[in-house]
Structure formats: structure tokens, C-alpha cells
C-alpha positions as CSV (number, residue, x, y, z in Angstrom):
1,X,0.0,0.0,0.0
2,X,1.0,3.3,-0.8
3,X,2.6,6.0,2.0
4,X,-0.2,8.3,1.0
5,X,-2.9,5.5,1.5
6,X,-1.7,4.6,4.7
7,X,-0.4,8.5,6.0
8,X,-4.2,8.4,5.1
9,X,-5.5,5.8,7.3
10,X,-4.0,6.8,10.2
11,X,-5.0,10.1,9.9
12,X,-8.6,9.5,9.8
13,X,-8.8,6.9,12.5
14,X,-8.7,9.8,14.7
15,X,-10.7,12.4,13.5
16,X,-13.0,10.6,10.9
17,X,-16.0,11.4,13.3
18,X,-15.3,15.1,13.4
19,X,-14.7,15.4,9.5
20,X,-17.7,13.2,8.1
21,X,-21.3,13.3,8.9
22,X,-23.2,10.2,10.4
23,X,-26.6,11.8,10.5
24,X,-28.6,13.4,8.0
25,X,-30.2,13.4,4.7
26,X,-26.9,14.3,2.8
27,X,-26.1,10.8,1.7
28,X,-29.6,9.3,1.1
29,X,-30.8,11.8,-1.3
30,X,-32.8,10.3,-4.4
31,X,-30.7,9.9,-7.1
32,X,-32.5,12.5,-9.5
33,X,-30.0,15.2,-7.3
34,X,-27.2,13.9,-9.5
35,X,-25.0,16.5,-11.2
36,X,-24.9,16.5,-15.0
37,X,-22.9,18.4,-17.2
38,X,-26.1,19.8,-18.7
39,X,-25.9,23.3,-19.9
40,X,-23.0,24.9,-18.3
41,X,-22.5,28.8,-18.6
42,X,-19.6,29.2,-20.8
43,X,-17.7,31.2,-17.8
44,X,-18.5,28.1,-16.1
45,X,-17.4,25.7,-18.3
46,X,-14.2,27.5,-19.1
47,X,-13.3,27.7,-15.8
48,X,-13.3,23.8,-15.3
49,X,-11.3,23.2,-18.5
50,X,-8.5,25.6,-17.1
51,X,-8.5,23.6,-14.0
52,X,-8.4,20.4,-15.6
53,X,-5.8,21.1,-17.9
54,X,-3.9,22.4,-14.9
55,X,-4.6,18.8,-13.2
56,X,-3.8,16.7,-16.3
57,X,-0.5,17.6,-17.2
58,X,0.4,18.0,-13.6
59,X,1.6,21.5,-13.6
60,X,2.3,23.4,-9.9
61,X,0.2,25.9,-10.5
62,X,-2.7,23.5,-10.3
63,X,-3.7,24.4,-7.0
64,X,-3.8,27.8,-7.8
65,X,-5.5,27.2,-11.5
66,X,-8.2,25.1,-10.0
67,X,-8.9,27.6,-6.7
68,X,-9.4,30.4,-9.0
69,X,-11.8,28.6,-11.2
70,X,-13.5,27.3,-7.8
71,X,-14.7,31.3,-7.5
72,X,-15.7,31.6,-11.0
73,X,-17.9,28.1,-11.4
74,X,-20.2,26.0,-9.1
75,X,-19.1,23.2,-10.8
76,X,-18.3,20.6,-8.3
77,X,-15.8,18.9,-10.5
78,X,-13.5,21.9,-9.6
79,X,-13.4,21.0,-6.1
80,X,-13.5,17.1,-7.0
81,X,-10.3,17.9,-9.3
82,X,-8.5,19.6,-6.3
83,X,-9.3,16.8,-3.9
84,X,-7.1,14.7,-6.0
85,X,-4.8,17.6,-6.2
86,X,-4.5,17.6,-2.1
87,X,-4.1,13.8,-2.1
88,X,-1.8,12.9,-5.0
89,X,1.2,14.7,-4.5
90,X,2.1,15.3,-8.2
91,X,1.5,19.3,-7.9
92,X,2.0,20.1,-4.0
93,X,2.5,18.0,-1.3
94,X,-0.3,16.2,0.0
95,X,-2.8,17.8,2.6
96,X,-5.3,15.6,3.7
97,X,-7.2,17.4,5.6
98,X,-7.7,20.0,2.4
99,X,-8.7,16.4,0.2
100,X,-12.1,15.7,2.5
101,X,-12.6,19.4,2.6
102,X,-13.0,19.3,-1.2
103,X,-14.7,16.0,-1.1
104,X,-17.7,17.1,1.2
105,X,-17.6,20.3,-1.3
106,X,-18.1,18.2,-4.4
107,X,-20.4,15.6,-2.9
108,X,-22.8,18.5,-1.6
109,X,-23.4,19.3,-4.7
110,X,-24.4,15.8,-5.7
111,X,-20.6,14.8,-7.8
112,X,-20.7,11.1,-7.6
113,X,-17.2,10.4,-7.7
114,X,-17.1,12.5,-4.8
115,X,-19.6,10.2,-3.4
116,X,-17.6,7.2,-3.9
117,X,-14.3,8.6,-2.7
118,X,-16.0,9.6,0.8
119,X,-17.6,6.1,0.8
120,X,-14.2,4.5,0.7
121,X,-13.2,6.8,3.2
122,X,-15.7,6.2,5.9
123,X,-15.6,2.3,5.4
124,X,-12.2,2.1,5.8
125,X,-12.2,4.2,9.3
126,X,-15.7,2.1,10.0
127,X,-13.4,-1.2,9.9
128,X,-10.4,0.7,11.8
129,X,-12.8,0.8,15.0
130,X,-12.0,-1.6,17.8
131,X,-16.0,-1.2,18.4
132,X,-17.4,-0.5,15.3
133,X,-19.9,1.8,15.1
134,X,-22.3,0.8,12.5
135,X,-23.9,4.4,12.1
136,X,-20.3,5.2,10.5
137,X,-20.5,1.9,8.4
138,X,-24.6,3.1,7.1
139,X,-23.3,6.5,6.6
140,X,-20.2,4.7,4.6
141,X,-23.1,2.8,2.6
142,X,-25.4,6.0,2.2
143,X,-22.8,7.6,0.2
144,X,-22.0,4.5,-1.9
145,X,-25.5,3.8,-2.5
146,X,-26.2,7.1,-3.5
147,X,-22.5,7.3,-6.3
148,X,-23.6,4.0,-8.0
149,X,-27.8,5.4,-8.6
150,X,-25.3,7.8,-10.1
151,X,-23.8,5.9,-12.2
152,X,-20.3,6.1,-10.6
153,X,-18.9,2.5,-11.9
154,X,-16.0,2.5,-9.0
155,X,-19.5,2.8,-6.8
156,X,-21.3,-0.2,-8.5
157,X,-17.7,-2.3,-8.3
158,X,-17.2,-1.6,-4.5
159,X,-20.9,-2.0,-4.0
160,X,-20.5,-5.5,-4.9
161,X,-16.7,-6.2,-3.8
162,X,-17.4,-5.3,-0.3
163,X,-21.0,-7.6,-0.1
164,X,-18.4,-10.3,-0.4
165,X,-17.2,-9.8,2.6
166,X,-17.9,-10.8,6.4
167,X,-16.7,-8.0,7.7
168,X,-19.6,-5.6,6.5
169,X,-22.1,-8.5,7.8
170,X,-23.4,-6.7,10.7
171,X,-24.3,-3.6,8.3
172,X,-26.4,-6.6,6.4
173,X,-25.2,-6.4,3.1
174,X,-22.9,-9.4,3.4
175,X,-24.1,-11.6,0.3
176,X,-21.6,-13.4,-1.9
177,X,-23.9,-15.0,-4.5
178,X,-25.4,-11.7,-5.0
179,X,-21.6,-10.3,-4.8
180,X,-20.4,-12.6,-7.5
181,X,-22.9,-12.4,-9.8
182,X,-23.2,-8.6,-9.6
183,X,-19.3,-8.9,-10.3
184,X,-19.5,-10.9,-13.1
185,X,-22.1,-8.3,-14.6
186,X,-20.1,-5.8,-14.2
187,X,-17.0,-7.2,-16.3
188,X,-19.0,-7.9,-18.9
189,X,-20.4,-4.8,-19.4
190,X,-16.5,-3.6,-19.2
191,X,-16.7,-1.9,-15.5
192,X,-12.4,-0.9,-15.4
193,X,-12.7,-1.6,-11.4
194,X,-13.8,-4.9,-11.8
195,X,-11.4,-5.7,-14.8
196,X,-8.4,-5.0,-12.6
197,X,-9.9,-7.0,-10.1
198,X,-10.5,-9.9,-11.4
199,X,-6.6,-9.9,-13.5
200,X,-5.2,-9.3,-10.6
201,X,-6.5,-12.4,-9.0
202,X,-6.3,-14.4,-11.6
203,X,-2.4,-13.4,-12.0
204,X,-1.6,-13.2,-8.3
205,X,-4.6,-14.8,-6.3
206,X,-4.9,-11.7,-4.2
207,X,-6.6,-8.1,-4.6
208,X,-5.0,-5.1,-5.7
209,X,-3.3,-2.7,-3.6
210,X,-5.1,-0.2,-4.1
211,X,-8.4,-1.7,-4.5
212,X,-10.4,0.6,-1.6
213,X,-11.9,-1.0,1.2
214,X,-8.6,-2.5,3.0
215,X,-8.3,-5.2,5.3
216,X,-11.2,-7.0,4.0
217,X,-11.0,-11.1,3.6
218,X,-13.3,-12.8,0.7
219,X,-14.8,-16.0,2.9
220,X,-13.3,-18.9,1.6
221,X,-16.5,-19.9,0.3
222,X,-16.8,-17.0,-1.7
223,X,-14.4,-18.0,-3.6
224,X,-15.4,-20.4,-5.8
225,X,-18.7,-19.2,-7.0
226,X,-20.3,-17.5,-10.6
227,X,-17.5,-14.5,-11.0
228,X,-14.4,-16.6,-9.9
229,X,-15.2,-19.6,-11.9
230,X,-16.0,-17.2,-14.6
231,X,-12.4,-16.0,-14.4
232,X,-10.7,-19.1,-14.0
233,X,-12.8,-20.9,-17.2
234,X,-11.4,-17.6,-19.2
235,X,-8.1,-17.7,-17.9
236,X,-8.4,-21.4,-19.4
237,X,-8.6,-21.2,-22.6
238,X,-7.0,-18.0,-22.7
239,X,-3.8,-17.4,-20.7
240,X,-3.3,-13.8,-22.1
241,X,-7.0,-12.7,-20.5
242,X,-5.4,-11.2,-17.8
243,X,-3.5,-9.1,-19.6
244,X,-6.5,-8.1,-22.1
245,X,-7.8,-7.5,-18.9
246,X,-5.3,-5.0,-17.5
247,X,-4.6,-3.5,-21.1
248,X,-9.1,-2.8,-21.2
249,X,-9.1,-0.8,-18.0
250,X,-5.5,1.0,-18.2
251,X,-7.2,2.5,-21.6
252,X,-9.6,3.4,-19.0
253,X,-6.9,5.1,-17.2
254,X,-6.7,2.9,-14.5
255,X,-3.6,3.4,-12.6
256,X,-3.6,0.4,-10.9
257,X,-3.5,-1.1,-14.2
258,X,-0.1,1.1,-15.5
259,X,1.9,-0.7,-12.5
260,X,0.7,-4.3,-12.8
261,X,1.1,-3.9,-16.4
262,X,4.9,-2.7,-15.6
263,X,5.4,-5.6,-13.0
264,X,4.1,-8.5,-15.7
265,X,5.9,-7.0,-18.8
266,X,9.6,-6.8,-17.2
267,X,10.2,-10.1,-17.6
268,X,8.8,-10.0,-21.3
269,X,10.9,-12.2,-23.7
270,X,10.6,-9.5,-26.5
271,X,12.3,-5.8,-26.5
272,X,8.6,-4.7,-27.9
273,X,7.1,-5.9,-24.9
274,X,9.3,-4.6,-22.3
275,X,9.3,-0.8,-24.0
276,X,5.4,-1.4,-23.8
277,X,6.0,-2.1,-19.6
278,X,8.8,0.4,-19.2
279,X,6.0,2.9,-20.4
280,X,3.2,1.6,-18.1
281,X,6.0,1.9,-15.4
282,X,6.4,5.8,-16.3
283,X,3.2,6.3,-16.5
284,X,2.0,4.6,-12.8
285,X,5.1,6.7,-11.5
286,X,3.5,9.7,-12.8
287,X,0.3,9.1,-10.9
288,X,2.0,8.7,-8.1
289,X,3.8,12.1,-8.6
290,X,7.4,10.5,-8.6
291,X,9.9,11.6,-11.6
292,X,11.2,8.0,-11.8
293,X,11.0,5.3,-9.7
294,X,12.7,1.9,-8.5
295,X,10.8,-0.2,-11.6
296,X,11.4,2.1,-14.0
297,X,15.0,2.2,-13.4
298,X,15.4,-1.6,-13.3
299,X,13.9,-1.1,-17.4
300,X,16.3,1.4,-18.3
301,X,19.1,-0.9,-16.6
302,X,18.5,-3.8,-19.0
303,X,21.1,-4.7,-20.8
304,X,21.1,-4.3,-24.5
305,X,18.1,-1.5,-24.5
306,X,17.7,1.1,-27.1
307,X,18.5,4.4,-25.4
308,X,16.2,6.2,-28.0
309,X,13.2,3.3,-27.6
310,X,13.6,3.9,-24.4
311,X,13.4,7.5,-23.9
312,X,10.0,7.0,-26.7
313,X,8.4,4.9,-24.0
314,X,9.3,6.8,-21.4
315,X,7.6,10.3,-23.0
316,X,4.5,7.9,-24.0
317,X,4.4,6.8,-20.2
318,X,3.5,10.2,-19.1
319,X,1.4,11.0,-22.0
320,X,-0.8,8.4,-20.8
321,X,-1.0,10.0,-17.7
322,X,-1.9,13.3,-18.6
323,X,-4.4,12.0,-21.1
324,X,-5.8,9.0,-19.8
325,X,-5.4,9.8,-16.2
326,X,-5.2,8.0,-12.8
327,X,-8.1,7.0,-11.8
């Protein structure tokens, strides 16, 4: 797990009750509230694309790109923008405190991603509690509930993956049949969260790192039902699915996808291959906000590599990033 995911879990194991309601209507709102782009002022609408382009290509002045278009636009993906800003640390060092701030802003106004990113959030500090305190754990729900009526798809995976899992039974939502076959569902219909999910273990037998809810088990049981046997008969008869897989959702921009992707294709028999993972390697650096990392050194280290195919896939690596994203 990342230092930023776990600087973060600590941090709200204290305070997560002071930051987050556990009361109220805010998360149980009918899902008609939803924000859609609809007709946006041009002011408006100019104002986000600044900000975004700010955010995309990771520039320093983000922060203050994005806080000026904040005054000129009510358009809660400004603030959702700099909650990834405050939590990334590719523009300015991470400040968590500022990331829920601009959470709560977005979700007020009915951004489902923001939804789903204060789900996470709760649920993790919900299982953190010695004595758990299941208003947190409803309120946790409430929010994830009310991302996936919007038709957040990290909302509809996480819906599922966490109904998998015992830990969640006293909030009684523990059902793996339902689980599996909701997950299944959503790989067909191409859900990236799920996709990375479900190559990941199929290639390692585990979840991903940075999959959300942490410290969650699957019961054993759970296992071996209609989404796991639908990976493992896939796998089967195809033993590059879990790479179609990972390639599917890191078109997505799935950053999880760029560094599983760079892990898998170092060992790659073929120069054409390994330029391919030496750029997924830049690119899961750049979401992370690192200039190089450990990985991507060990590609530019290999004996025999072209210095100038090299230096391609590097530049393509964060070109992915800035267009894709990391999500």
C-alpha cells in the first residue's frame, strides 16, 4: 500500500468522526440530485477546463488554477479535481485534511465520484474501530449507494466487492452470491474496477493494492462461485486474458492497471514488450507524482536496451497519464 494511502489511514482513525457526517439526509438523497454536465455557462465551463488542464498535465500551479476557477464556477468537478490535487502529490504535497474538505464540497453538490471517494473513506475508518460503530459503516453505505444510482462505476464495483465480505455483515449487506454475480455483470459490461480485479486475482490470487476497502478477507467460500469460476474458465482457454484484462481498463486510465502492467511485462521475452511495460511503469510513476521510480530504473538498466526506444516509451508513459489519467 501506498505512503499516502496509509499517512491516510492513520490520519482519519482519529478524526474521521469530526470530519464526516453520520446523520442526515446528505447521503440518502434520491438519485434524481445527480450533477450533469447539462448546460454549463460558458464562464463556467471555461473555468473547469483551465483547472483540468492544470490537473492533467500535472503542472504546480494547479492548486492555484483550480482555486481560482472554484470562485468563478459552481461546478463541483473543480473541487473534486482539487481533492485529488491535495491527495496525489504530483502538484504540492499532499494535505489531507484539504482532500475531505474538497470531497464534502463536491459531494454536496451531488458529484458522484465525490460520493464514492467519501464512501471509501468512511468504510475504511468504520473497519479501523476496535467497536465499530455501524452508524459510521450506514453512513459509509449512504454515500456508496447514492455514487452508484449515479452511475459512478467505481460505486457499482465496490458495492459488490465489499458484499463479499464478512466484515460488512453486521451492516447486512454481506451476500456473496449476489456479490459474485453482480461482479461478473459488471466485467461484462466492461466496468475498469472490476477488470483490474478480477486480472489481478487471476495473476496473483490476491486483490489489488489499491483496491479501496482494505483489510477485508473474501470468505473462503466466496471463492469459488459464478464471478471466480467465470475467471478461472477464461483464464483457461485464454492465458493472455489477464492481460486483455489490465490492457481494457489502463485504456480506462486505470492506474492500478499502469503498474501491474509494468510488473508483468519486465520479464517480457521480447524488446517490444518490455518498451510497452517500461511505459506503463512511467506512467503509474507519474500518478503517483514520482519523476522516476525503482521499476522504471530496473527497465532502463537492462542490458542491450535502445537508449532512444527507451526515452520513446518513457515520454509515452506520461502521456498516458496526462491523457488517460489515474483514476
Amino acid at each position: 500500500m501506498s505512503t499516502i494511502h496509509n499517512l491516510l489511514r492513520r490520519y482519519l482513525s482519529g478524526i474521521i468522526l469530526f470530519l464526516l457526517p453520520l446523520s442526515g439526509s446528505a447521503a440518502s438523497e434520491e438519485s434524481s440530485a445527480c450533477f450533469t454536465q447539462g448546460n454549463l455557462p460558458e464562464k463556467a465551463e471555461k473555468a473547469y477546463k483551465a483547472c483540468n488542464k492544470a490537473y492533467m498535465h500535472g503542472l504546480p500551479d494547479a492548486p492555484a488554477v483550480c482555486t481560482d476557477a472554484a470562485k468563478l464556477s459552481d461546478d463541483p468537478r473543480i473541487p473534486y479535481l482539487l481533492s485529488r490535487i491535495y491527495i496525489e502529490g504530483k502538484h504540492t504535497a499532499p494535505n489531507i485534511s484539504r482532500h475531505i474538505s474538497m470531497l464534502k464540497k463536491a459531494s454536496a453538490q451531488h458529484l458522484a465520484e465525490a460520493d464514492a471517494d467519501l464512501a471509501d473513506i468512511i468504510l475504511n475508518a468504520y473497519l479501523q474501530q476496535e467497536n465499530k460503530n455501524k452508524s459510521t459503516g450506514r453512513q459509509g453505505i449512504a454515500y456508496l449507494d447514492r455514487a452508484a444510482a449515479c452511475g459512478s462505476e467505481k460505486a457499482l464495483f465496490r458495492r459488490a466487492e465489499i458484499s463479499l465480505h464478512a466484515d460488512f455483515k453486521e451492516l447486512g449487506i454481506h451476500d456473496a452470491d449476489s456479490a459474485n454475480a453482480e461482479l461478473k455483470k459488471l466485467l461484462l459490461d466492461g466496468n475498469p474496477y472490476a477488470m483490474v480485479y478480477g486480472a489481478v486475482w487471476l495473476l496473483h490470487g490476491e486483490k489489488p493494492a489499491d483496491s479501496g476497502i482494505n483489510g477485508t478477507q473474501e470468505e473462503k467460500n466466496g471463492l469459488h462461485r459464478m464471478f471466480f469460476d467465470y475467471l478461472t474458465g477464461e483464464y483457461a482457454g485464454n492465458p493472455d486474458y489477464p492481460h486483455s484484462l489490465l490492457e481494457n481498463a489502463a485504456a480506462r486510465g486505470m492506474k492500478e492497471a499502469y503498474g501491474v502492467l509494468a510488473e508483468e511485462y519486465v520479464s517480457a521475452a521480447d524488446d517490444k514488450t518490455r518498451l510497452r511495460g517500461l511505459t506503463y511503469a512511467r506512467a503509474a510513476a507519474e500518478c503517483r507524482g514520482l519523476t522516476t521510480d525503482a521499476l522504471v530504473k530496473s527497465y532502463l538498466s537492462m542490458p542491450g536496451i535502445d537508449v532512444e526506444a527507451a526515452d520513446a516509451a518513457v515520454k509515452a508513459g506520461k502521456e498516458i497519464a496526462d491523457t488517460r489519467g489515474c483514476h
